[in-house]
MIDOSE-1310 file (N, C-alpha, C; in nm, 2 decimals, decimal comma, always signed):
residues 220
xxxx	+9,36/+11,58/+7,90/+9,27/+11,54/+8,01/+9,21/+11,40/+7,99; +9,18/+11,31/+7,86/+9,10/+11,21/+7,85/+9,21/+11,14/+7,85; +9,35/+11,09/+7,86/+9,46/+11,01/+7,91/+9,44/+11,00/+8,05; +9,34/+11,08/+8,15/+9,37/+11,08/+8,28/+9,32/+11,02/+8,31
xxxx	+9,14/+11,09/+8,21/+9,02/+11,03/+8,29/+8,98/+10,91/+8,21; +9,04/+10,81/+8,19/+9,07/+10,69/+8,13/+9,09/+10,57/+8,22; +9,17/+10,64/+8,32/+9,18/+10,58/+8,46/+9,05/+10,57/+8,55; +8,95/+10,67/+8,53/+8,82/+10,63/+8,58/+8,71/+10,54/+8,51
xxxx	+8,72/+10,50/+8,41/+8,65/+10,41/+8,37/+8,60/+10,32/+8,46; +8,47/+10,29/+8,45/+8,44/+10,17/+8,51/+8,40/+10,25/+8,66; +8,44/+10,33/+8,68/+8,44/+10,40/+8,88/+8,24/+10,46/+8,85; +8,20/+10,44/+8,99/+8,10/+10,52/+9,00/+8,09/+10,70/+9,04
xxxx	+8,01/+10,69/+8,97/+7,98/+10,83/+8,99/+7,83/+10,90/+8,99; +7,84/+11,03/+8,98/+7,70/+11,06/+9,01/+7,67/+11,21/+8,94; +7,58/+11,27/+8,91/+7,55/+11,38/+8,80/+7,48/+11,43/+8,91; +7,48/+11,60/+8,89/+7,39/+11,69/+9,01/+7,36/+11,81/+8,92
xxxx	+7,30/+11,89/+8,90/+7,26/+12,02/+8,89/+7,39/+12,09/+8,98; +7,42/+12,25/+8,88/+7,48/+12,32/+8,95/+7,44/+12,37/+9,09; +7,31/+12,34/+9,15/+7,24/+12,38/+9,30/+7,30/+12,26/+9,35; +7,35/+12,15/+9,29/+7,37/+11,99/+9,38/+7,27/+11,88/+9,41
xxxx	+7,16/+11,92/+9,33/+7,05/+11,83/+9,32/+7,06/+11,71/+9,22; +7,03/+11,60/+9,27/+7,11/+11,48/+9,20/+6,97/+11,47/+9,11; +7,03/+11,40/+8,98/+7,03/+11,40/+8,82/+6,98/+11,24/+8,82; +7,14/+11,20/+8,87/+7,14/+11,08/+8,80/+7,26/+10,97/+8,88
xxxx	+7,28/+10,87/+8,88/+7,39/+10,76/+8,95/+7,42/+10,69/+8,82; +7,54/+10,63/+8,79/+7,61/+10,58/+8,70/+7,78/+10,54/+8,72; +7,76/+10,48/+8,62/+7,91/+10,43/+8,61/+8,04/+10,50/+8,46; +8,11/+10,52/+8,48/+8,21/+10,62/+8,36/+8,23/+10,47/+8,27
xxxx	+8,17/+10,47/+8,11/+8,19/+10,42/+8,02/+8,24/+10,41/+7,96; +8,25/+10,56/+7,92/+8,38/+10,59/+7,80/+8,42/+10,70/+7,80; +8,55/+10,76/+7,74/+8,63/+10,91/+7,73/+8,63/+10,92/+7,59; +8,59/+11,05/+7,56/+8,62/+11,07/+7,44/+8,65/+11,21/+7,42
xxxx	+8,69/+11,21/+7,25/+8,76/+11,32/+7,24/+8,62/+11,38/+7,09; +8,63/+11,51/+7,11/+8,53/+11,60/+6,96/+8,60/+11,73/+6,98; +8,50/+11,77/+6,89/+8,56/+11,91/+6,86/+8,53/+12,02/+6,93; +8,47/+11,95/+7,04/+8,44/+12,10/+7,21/+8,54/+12,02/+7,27
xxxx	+8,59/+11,95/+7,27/+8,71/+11,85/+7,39/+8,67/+11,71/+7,46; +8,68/+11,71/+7,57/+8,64/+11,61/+7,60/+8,48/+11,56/+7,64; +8,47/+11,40/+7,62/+8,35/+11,42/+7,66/+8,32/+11,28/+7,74; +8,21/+11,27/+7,79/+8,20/+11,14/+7,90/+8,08/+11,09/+7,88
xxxx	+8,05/+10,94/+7,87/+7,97/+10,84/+7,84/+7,96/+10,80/+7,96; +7,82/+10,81/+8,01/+7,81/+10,73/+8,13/+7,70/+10,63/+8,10; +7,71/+10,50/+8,19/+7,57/+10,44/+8,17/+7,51/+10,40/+8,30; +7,41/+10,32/+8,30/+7,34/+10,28/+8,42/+7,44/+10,22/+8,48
xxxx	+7,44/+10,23/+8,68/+7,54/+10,10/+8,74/+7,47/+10,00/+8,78; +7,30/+9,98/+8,74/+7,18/+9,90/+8,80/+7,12/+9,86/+8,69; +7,15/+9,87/+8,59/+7,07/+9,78/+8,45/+6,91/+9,88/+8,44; +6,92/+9,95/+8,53/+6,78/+9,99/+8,54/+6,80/+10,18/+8,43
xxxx	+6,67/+10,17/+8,37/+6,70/+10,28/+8,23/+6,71/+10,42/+8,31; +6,78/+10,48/+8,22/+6,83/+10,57/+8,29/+6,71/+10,73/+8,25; +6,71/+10,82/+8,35/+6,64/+10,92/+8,31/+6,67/+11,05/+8,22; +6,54/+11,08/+8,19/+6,58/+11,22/+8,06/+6,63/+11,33/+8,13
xxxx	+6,70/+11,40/+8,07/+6,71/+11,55/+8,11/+6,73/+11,64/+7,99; +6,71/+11,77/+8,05/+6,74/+11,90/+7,93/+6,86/+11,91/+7,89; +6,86/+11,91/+7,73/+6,98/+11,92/+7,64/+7,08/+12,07/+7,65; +7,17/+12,04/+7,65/+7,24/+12,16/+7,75/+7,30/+12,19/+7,87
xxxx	+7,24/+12,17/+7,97/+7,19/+12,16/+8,13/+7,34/+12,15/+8,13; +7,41/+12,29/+8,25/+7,47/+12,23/+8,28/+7,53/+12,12/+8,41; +7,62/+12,06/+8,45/+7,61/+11,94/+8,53/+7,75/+11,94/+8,60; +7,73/+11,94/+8,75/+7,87/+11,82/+8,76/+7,90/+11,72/+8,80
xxxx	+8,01/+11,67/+8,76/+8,00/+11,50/+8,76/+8,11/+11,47/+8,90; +8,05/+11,40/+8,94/+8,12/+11,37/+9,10/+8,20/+11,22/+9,06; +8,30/+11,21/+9,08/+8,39/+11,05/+9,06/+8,45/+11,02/+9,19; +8,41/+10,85/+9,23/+8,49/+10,79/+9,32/+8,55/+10,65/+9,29
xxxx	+8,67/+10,70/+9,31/+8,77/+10,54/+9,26/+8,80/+10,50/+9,40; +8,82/+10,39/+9,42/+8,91/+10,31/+9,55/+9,03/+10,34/+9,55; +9,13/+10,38/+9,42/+9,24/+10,40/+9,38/+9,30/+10,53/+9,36; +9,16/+10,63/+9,32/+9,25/+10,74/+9,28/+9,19/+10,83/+9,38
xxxx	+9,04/+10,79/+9,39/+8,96/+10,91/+9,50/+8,87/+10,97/+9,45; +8,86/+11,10/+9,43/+8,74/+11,17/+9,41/+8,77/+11,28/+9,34; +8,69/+11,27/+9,22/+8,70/+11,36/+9,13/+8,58/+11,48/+9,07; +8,63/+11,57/+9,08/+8,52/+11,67/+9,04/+8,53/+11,73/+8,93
xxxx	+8,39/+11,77/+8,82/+8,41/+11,76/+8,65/+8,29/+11,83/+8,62; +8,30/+11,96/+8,56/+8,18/+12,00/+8,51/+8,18/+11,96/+8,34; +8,03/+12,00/+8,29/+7,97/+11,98/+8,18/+7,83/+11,99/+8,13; +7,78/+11,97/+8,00/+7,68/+12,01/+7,98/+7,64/+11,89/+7,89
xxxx	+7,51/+11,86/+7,93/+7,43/+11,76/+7,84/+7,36/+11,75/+7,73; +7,48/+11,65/+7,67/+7,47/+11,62/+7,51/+7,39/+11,52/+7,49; +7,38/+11,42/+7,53/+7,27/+11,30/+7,54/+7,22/+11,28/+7,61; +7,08/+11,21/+7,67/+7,04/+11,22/+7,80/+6,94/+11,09/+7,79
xxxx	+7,02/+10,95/+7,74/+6,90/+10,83/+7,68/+6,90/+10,77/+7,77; +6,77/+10,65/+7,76/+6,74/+10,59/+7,86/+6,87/+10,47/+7,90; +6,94/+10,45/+7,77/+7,03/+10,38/+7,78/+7,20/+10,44/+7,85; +7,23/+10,57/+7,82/+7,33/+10,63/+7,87/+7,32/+10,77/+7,87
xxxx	+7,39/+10,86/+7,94/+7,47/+10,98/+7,88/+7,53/+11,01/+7,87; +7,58/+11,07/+7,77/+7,66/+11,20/+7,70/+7,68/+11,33/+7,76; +7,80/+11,36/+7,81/+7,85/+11,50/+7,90/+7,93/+11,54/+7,80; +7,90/+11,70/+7,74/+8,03/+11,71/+7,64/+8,06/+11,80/+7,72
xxxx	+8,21/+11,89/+7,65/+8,25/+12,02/+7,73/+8,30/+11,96/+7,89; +8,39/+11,82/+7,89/+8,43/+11,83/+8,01/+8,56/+11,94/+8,05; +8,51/+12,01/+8,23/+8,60/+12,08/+8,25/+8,63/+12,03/+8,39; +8,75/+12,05/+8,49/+8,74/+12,02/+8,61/+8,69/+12,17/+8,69
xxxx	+8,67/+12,16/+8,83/+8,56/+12,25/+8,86/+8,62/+12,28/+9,00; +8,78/+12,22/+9,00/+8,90/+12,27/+9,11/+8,80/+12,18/+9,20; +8,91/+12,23/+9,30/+8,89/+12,10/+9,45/+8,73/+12,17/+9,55; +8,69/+12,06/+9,51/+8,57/+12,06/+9,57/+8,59/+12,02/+9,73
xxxx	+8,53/+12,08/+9,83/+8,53/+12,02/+9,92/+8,47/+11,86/+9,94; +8,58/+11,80/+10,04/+8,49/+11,64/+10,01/+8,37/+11,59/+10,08; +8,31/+11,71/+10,16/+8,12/+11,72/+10,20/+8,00/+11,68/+10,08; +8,09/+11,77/+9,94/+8,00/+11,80/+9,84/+8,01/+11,66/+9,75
xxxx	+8,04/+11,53/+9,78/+8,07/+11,43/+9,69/+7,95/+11,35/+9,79; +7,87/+11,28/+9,67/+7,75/+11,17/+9,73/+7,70/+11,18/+9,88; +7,66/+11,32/+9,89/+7,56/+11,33/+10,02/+7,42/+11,25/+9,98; +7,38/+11,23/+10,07/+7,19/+11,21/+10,09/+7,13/+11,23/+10,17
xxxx	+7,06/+11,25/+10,15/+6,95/+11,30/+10,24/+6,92/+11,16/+10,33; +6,89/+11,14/+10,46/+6,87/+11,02/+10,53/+6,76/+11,06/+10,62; +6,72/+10,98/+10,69/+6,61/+10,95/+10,81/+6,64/+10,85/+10,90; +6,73/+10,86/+10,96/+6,77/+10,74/+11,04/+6,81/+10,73/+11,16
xxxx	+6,82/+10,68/+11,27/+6,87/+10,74/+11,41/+7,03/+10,58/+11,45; +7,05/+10,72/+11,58/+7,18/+10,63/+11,60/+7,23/+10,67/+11,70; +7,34/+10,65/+11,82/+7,36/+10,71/+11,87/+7,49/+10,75/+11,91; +7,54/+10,89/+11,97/+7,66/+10,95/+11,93/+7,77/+10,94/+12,07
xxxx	+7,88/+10,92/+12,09/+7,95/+10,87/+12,26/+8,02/+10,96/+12,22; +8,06/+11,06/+12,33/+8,14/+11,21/+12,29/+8,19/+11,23/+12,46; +8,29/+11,32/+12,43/+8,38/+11,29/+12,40/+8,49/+11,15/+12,38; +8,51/+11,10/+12,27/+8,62/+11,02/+12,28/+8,74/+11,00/+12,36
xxxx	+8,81/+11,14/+12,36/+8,92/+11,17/+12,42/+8,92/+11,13/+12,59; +8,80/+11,19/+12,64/+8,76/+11,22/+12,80/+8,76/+11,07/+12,83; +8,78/+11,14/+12,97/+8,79/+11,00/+13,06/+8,63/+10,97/+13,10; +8,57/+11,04/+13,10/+8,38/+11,04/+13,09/+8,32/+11,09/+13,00
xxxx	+8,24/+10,98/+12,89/+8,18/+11,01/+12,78/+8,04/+11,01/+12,82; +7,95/+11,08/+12,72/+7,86/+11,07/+12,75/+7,73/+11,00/+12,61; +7,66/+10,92/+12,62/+7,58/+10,86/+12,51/+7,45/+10,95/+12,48; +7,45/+10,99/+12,34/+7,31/+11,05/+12,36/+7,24/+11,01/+12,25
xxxx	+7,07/+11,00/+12,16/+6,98/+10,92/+12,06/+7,06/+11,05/+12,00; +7,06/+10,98/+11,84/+7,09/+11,13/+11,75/+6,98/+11,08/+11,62; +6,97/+11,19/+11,53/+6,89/+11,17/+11,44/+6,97/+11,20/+11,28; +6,98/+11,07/+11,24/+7,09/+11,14/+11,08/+7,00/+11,23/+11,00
xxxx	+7,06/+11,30/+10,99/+7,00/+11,39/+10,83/+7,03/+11,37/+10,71; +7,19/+11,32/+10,70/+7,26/+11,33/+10,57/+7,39/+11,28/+10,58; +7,45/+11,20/+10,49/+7,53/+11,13/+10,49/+7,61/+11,13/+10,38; +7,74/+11,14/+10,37/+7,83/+11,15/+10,26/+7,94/+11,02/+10,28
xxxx	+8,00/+11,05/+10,15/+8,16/+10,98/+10,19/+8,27/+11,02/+10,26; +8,25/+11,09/+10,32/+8,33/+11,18/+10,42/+8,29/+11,26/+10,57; +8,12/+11,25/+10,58/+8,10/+11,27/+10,66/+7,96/+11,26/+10,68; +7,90/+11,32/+10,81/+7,76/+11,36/+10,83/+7,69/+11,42/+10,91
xxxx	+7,58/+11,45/+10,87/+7,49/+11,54/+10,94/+7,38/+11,49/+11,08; +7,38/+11,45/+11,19/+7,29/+11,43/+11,29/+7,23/+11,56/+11,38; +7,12/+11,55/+11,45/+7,09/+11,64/+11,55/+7,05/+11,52/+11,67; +7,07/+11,66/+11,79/+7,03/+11,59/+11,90/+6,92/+11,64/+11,95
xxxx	+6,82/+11,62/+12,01/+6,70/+11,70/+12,13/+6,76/+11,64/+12,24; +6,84/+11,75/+12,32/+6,90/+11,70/+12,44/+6,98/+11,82/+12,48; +6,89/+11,89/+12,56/+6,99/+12,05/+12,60/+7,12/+12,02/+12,69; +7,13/+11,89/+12,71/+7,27/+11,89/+12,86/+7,41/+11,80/+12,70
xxxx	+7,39/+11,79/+12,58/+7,44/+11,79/+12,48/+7,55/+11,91/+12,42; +7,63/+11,92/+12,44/+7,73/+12,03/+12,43/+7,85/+11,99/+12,32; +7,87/+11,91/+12,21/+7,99/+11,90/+12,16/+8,05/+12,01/+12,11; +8,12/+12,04/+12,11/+8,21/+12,16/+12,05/+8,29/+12,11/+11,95
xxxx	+8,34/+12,21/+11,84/+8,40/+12,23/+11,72/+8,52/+12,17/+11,78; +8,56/+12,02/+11,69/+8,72/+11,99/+11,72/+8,70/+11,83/+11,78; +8,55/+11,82/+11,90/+8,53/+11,72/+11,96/+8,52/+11,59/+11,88; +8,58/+11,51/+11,90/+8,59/+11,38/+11,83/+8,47/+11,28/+11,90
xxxx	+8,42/+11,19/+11,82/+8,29/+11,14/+11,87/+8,31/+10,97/+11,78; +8,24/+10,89/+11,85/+8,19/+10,78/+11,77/+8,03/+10,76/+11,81; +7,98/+10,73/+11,66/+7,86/+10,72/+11,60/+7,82/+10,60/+11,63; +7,74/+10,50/+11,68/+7,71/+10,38/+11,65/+7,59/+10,36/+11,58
xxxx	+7,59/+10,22/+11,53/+7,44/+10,19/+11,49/+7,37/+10,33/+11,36; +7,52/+10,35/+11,27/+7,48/+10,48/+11,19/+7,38/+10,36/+11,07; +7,33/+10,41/+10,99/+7,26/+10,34/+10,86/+7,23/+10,44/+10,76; +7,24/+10,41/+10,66/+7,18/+10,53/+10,55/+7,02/+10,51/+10,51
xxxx	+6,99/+10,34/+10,53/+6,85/+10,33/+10,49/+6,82/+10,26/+10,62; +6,70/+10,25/+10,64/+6,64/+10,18/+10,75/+6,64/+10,02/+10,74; +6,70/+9,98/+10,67/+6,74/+9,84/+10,61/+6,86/+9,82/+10,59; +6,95/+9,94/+10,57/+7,09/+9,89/+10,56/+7,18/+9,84/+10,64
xxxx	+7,31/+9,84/+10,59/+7,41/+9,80/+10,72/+7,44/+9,93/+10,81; +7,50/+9,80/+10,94/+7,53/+9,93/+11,00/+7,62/+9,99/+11,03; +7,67/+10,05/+11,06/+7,82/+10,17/+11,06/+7,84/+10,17/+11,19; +7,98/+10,20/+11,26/+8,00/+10,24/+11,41/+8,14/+10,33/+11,33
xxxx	+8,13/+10,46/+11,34/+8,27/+10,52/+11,27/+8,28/+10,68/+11,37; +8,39/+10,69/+11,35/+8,48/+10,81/+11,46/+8,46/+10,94/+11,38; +8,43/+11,00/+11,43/+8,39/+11,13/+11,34/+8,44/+11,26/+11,43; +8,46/+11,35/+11,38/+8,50/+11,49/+11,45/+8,40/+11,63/+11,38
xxxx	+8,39/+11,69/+11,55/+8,27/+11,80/+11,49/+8,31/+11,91/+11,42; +8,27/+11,94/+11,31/+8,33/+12,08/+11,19/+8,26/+12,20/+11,22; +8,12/+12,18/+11,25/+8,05/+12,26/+11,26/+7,90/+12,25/+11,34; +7,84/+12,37/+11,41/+7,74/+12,31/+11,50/+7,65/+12,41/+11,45
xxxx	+7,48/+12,39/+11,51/+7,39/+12,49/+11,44/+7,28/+12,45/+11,54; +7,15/+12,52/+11,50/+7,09/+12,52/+11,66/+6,94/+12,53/+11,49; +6,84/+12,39/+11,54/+6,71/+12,37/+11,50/+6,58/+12,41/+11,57; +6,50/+12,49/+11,54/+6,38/+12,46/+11,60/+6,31/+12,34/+11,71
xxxx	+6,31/+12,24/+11,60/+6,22/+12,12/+11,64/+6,38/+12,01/+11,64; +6,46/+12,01/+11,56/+6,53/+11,89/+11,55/+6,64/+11,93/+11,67; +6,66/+12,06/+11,73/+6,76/+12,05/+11,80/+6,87/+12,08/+11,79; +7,01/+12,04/+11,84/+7,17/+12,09/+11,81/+7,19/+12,04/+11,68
xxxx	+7,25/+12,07/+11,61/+7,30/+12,02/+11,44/+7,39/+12,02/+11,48; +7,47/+11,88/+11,47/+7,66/+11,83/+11,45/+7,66/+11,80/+11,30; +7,81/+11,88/+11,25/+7,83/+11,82/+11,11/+8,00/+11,77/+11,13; +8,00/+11,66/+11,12/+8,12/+11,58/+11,13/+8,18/+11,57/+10,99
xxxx	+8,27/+11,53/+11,00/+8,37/+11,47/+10,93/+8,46/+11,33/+10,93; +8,42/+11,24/+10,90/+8,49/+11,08/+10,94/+8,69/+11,07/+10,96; +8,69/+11,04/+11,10/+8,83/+10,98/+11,09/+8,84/+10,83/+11,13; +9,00/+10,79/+11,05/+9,04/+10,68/+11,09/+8,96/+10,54/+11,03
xxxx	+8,87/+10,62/+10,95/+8,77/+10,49/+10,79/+8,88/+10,39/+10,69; +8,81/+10,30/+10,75/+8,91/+10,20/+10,65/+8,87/+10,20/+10,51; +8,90/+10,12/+10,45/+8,86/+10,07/+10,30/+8,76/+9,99/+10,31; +8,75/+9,92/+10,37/+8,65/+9,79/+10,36/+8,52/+9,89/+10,40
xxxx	+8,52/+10,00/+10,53/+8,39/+10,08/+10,57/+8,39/+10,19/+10,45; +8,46/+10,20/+10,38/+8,43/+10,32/+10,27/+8,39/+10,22/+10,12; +8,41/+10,11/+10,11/+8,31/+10,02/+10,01/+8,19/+10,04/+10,05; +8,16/+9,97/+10,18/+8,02/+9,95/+10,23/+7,98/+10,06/+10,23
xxxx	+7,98/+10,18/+10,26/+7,94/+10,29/+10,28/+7,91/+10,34/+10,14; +8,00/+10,33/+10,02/+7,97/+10,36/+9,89/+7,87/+10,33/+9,86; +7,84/+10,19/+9,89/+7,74/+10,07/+9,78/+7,63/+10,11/+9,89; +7,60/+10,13/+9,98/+7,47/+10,20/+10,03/+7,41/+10,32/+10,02
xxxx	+7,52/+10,38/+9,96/+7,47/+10,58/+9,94/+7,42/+10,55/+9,81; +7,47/+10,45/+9,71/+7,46/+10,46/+9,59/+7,29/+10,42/+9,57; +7,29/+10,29/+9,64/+7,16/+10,24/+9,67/+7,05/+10,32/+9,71; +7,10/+10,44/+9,80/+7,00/+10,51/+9,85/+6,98/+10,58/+9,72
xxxx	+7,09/+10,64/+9,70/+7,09/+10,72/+9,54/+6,96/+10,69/+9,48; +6,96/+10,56/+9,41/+6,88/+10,48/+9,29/+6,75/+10,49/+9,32; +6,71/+10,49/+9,48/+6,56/+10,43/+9,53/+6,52/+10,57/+9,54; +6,60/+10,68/+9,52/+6,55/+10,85/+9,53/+6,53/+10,85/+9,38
xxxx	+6,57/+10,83/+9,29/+6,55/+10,84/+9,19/+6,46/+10,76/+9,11; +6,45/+10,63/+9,16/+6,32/+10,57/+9,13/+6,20/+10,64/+9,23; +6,18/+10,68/+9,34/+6,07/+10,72/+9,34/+6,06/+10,84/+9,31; +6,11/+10,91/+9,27/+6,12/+11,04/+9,20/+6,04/+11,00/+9,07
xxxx	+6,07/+10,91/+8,96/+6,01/+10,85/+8,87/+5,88/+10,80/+8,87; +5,88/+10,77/+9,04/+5,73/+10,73/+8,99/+5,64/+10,85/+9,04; +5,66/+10,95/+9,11/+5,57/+11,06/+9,13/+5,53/+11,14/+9,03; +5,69/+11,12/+8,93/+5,68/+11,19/+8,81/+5,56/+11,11/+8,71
């Protein structure tokens, strides 16, 4: 396994609790080999020190290369310094759906043109919830709003922070759900994403990553 994951060096990644509660953001430093198997050195990708956790804990480690993709890795924590950590007991954790790789939680609006396909679309405000590398979460408050499972849609004006850049990307509906107060839930899936919008899109989730995590630090 550490001849493979040798090739992720250097790729970003990110640490979650087995519930998917994020840990930590980082970069893959080193592979190595002991006497439980393999193990993984991660360090800060922001210069900024990195946080404690419980010794043991188990974890998994989410990887994204431009080259290879996305990789999923459980383990348990061996070091946990402000300077790096230590994951020993690396195992893979089979194909994870690619929903489950650097979601976030967002607050941001935008709005959604549906059907694509139709010869009459229609524009409606939508509200992000959550955002991945593959896809995301908006609601609408708007009962004459009807997308159905399959419906292909483009997003405009998407953002992950209220400062960031901004996204216009084609997405298809996977799944629908019905809110109280926020309304219809669309959970999309991105089609037709280039490289250059899946950079951008990286280096903003990751960003968002850091600033949950620093203020998490300072509450703490």
């Amino acid at each position: 396994m550490s001849e493979n994951l040798a090739d992720y060096i250097g790729c970003s990644c990110e640490i979650i609790t087995m519930d998917n509660d994020l840990l930590q953001v980082g970069k893959i430093q080193s592979v190595l080999e002991d006497e439980k198997g393999t193990a993984l050195e991660i360090a800060s990708s922001d210069g900024e020190e990195m946080m404690t956790a419980a010794y043991g804990l188990p974890v998994k480690i989410n990887i994204f290369s431009n080259k290879l993709g996305f990789l999923g890795l459980g383990g348990k924590i061996y070091i946990a310094h402000g300077a790096f950590w230590r994951i020993n007991e690396i195992s893979t954790v089979g194909q994870n759906e690619r929903r489950d790789y650097f979601r976030v939680k967002v607050n941001t609006h935008a709005e959604v043109i549906g059907p694509v396909a139709a010869n009459e679309t229609d524009t409606f405000k939508c509200a992000v919830l959550s955002v991945s590398l593959s896809g995301l979460l908006f609601a609408v408050d708007d009962e004459s709003c009807n997308f159905s499972i399959g419906t292909e849609l483009e997003v405009r004006g998407l953002r992950v922070q209220t400062d960031g850049s901004f996204f216009d990307i084609r997405c298809e509906v996977c799944r629908t759900d019905e809110h109280h107060a926020l309304g219809k839930l669309y959970g999309c899936r991105y089609i037709e994403t280039d490289t250059k919008d899946t950079d951008r899109l990286c280096q903003d989730i990751f960003a968002k990553q850091r600033y949950d995590i620093q203020k998490q630090r300072r509450i703490i």
